[in-house]
N, C-alpha and C positions, 0 to 999 in steps of 0.2 A: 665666339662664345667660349668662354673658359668652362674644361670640366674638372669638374668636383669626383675623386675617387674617394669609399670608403678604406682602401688598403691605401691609400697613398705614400706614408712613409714603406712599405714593405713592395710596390708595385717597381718604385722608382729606382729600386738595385736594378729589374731586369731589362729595363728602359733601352739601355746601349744594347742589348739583343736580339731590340724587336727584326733587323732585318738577320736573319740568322745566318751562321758559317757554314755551307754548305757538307765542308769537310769534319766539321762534328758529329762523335758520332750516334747514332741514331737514339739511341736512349737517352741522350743528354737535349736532343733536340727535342725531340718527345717529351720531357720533361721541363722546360722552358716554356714550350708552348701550353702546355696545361697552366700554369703559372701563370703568363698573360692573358689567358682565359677567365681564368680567375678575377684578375685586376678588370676586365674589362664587364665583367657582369657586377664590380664591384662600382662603377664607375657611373654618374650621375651627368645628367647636363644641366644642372642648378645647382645653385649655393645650397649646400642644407642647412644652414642656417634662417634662411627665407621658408624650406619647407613647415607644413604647420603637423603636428603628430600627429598619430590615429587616437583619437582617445579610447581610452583603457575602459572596456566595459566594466558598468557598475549597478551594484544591485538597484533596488528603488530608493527612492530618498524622496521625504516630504520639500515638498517646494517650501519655501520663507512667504511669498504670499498668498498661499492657504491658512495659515495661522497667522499672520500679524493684522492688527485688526486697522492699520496705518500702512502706505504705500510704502513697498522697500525696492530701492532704485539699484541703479549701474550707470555709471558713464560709460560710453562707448562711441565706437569711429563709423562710421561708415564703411569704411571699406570689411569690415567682420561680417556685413552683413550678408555678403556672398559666403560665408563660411557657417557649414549646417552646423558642426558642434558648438560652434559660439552662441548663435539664434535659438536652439534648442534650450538651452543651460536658460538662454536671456525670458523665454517662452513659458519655460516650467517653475522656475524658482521667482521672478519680479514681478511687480505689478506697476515700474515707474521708467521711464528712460532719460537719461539727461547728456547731452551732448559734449564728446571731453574736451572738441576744443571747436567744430566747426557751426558753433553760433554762437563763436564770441567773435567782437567788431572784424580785428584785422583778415580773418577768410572771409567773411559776408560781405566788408563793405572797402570796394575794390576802386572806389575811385568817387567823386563828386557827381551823386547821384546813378551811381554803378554797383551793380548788386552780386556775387555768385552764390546763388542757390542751392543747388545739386546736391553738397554734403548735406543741409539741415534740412532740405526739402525729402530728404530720401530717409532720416532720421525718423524725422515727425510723422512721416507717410507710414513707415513700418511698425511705429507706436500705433497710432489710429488703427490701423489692420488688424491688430494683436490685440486691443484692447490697453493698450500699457499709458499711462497718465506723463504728462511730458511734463517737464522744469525746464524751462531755460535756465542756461547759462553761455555767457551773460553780458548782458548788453555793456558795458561801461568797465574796463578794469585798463589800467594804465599800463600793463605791461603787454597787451593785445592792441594797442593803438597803430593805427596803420601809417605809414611812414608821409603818406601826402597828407594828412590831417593831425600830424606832427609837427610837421612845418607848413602849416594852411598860413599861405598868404595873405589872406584876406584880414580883416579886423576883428574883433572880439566879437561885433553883434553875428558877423557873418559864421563865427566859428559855431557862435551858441544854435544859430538857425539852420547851419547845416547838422550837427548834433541832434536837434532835436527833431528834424528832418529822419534822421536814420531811426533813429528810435520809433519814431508814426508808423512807418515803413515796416522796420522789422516787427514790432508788436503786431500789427492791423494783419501783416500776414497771415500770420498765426493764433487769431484770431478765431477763439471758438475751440482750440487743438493745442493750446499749449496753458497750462489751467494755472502757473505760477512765473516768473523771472526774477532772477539777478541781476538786480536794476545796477547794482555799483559793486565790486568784487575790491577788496585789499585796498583800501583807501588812505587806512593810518600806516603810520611807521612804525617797526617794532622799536621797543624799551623806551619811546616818548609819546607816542601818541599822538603826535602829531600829522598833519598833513602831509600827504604825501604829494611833492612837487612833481605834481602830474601837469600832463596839457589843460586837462577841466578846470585845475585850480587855478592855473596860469590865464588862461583865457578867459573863463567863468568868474573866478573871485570863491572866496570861502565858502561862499553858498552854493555852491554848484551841485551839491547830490540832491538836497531837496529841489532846485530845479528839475533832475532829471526824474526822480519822482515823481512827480507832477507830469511832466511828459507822458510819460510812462502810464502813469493810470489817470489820463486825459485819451490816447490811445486806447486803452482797453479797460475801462472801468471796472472789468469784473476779476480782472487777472489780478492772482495775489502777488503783492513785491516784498521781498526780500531784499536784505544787504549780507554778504557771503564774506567770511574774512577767517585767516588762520589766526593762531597765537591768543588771541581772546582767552581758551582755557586756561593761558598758561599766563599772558601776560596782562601783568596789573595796570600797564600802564594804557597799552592798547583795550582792556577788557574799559575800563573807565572813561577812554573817548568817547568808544563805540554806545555806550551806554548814556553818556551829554550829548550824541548825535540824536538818540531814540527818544531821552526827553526833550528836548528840542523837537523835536519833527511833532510829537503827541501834543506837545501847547500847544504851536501852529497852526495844527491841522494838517502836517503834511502827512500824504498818506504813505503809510507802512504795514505791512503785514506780517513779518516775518524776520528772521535773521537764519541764514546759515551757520553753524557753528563747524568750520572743516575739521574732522577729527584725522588727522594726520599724527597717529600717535604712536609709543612702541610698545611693547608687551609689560613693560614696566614703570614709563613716563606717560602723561602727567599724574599726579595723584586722581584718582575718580571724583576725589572732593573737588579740586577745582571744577572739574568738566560738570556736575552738580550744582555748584552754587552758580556758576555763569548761566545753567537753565530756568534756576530758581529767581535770579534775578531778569530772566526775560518774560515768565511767569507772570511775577508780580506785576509787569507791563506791560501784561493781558497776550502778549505776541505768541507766534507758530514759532514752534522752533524745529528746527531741518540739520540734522546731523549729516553734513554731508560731507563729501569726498574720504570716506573712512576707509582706512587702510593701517594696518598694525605689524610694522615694522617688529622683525624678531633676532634680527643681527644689525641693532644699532652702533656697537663697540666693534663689528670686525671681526668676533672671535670665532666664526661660525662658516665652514668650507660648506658643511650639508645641513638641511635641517634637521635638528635633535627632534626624536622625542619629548623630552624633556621640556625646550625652547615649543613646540607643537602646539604642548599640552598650556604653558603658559598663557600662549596665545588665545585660546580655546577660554579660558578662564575669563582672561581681560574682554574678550570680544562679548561672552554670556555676561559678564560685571558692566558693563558698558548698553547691551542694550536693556541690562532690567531697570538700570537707571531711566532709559527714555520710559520705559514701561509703566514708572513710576509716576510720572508727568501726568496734570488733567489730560483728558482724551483732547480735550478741544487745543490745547496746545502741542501736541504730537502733530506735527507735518506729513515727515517720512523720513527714511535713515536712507542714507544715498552709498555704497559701494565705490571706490573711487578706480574703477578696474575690473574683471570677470576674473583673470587668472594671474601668475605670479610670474611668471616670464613676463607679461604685458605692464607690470607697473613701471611708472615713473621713477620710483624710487631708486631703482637698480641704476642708470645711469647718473639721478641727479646724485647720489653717496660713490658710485663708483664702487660698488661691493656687490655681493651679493645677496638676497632678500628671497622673504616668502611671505609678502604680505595682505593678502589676499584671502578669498573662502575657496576658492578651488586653483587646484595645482597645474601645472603644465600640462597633465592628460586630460585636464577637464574633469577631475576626480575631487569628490570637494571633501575638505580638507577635515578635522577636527573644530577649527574655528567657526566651520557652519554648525556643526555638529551645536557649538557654544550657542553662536546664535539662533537657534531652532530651537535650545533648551531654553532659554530665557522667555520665548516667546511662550511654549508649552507652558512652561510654569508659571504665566499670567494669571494673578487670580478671578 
């Protein structure tokens, strides 16, 4: 086991000492040994980087589901769940829980008629305890495909019935305990709109998401379905597929309930109007709209070592600008607004840019941030 020392640059001069010169003299020895003393109360047997911090007591603060009068969610892992300041934070401020990655296909579905449970079983289990409303996400997204139902053998009817298979399975599980899903997640391609050359498309044919629709709520009639996709706010070309998918599905009759709109956005991009009229136009097509996986990026350029105040307060702005918009929505179309993360060391963002970030409602001490701050005024100021 490797140890981890806090002085380590300053321990490793005395290092060639540790067995000492007998003929040194006493003072000097005397004083060496105090030194490796030092280094060794300084000295850890774990990465500190694995350690998680004390959080920083903080006064009281109103929870975000005592005042919103719609479910306000978090994605989270399972393994948090052994971790009290995470569950506390998730206990006092949400009223929704949605899974960041262990119930989507490729963890759940391990093999041809092969299931692992454990993560989304220990998920939904902790919701239901808590009171907290569960969303799946999400059964069907092409970059979660599991590598044997990648290259499934078998033929097209066999691909669709094992498919649809999984779907009976995972919905009927959770059956009764999980109140909505993500039937199909990022389906179009950005800047054409197009189909994305997924295995469903390939296997399935163009129609393949209103089949799994139909699946989907043939399994659990009561469960609301959603379609989850990013870029819609911003792009015209994907916002306008997605939108020839939704009237299509409503001639038909195939059933839909909803759209996730991911707001993955920065403190200054996209305009509010886009993210606006993409509601107003799901509105108009009577649908739930779910603000989800939101996160507001505050050093999208690079230029930012620490966070400003300044960049803080921005943030704070856009986050209150952004949820008075849902506030604004009929009641009946307000879903829930989804959190894509608890704290800002834990987003995705930080590795997938390669930078630095703070985008999140609460900080690395579990201290929540100015942008709760935003979001808790927007809901206050509801008329």
């Amino acid at each position: 086991m490797m140890i981890f020392c806090k002085f380590e640059p300053f321990c490793s001069v005395f290092q060639p000492f540790a067995h000492l010169n007998v003929s040194m003299p006493a003072s000097i020895r005397l004083l060496i040994l105090l030194l490796l003393t030092i280094c060794w109360l300084g000295c850890d047997s774990s990465d500190p980087a694995m350690d998680e911090p004390d959080p920083e007591p903080v006064g009281e603060y109103t929870g975000l589901k005592t005042v919103a009068p719609y479910p306000v969610g978090v994605a989270f892992q399972s393994g948090r769940l052994t971790s009290t300041p995470h569950t506390q934070i998730v206990e006092r401020v949400f009223s929704s829980l949605m899974a960041e990655y262990e119930m989507k296909m490729e963890p759940l579905f391990t093999g041809p008629g092969a299931y692992a449970w454990d993560g989304a079983d220990a998920l939904v289990d902790y919701a239901v305890a808590n009171g907290l409303q569960v969303h799946g996400h999400t059964l069907v997204w092409h970059q979660t495909t599991p590598p044997w139902l990648e290259n499934f053998s078998g033929d097209s009817t066999a691909f669709e019935e094992t498919v649809r298979d999984y779907i009976t399975t995972v919905v009927q599980r959770y059956q009764g305990k999980v109140v909505s899903w993500d039937v199909v997640n990022e389906a179009f391609e950005d800047g054409t709109g197009a189909l994305r050359d997924s295995a469903f498309r390939r296997r399935m044919g163009p129609d393949f998401m209103a089949r799994l629709f139909q699946y989907a709520h043939a399994a659990d009639p009561d469960v609301l379905l959603f379609y989850n996709d990013y870029g819609t706010i911003w792009d015209p070309q994907k916002r306008a597929a997605m939108l020839a998918m939704i009237d299509d599905f409503q001639a038909r009759g195939i059933p839909i309930d909803g759209v996730g709109l991911q707001v993955h956005i920065t403190y200054n991009w996209p305009p509010l109007s886009n993210i606006t009229d993409t509601m107003n136009e799901l509105v108009r097509r009577g649908l739930k709209i779910h603000l989800s996986e939101l996160d507001v990026r505050v050093n999208p350029d690079g230029d930012l070592a620490t966070l400003t105040a300044a960049r803080s307060q921005a943030q704070k702005e856009r986050v209150k600008a952004l949820v008075a918009a849902f506030n604004a929505l009929p009641p009946e179309n307000r879903f829930a607004i989804t959190l894509w993360g608890l704290r800002d060391p834990e987003s995705w963002l930080i590795d997938f840019w390669g930078r630095p970030d703070w985008p999140l409602l609460f900080d690395a001490l579990f201290r929540p941030k100015p942008a709760y701050d935003g979001f808790l005024e927007a809901l206050q100021e509801m008329p």
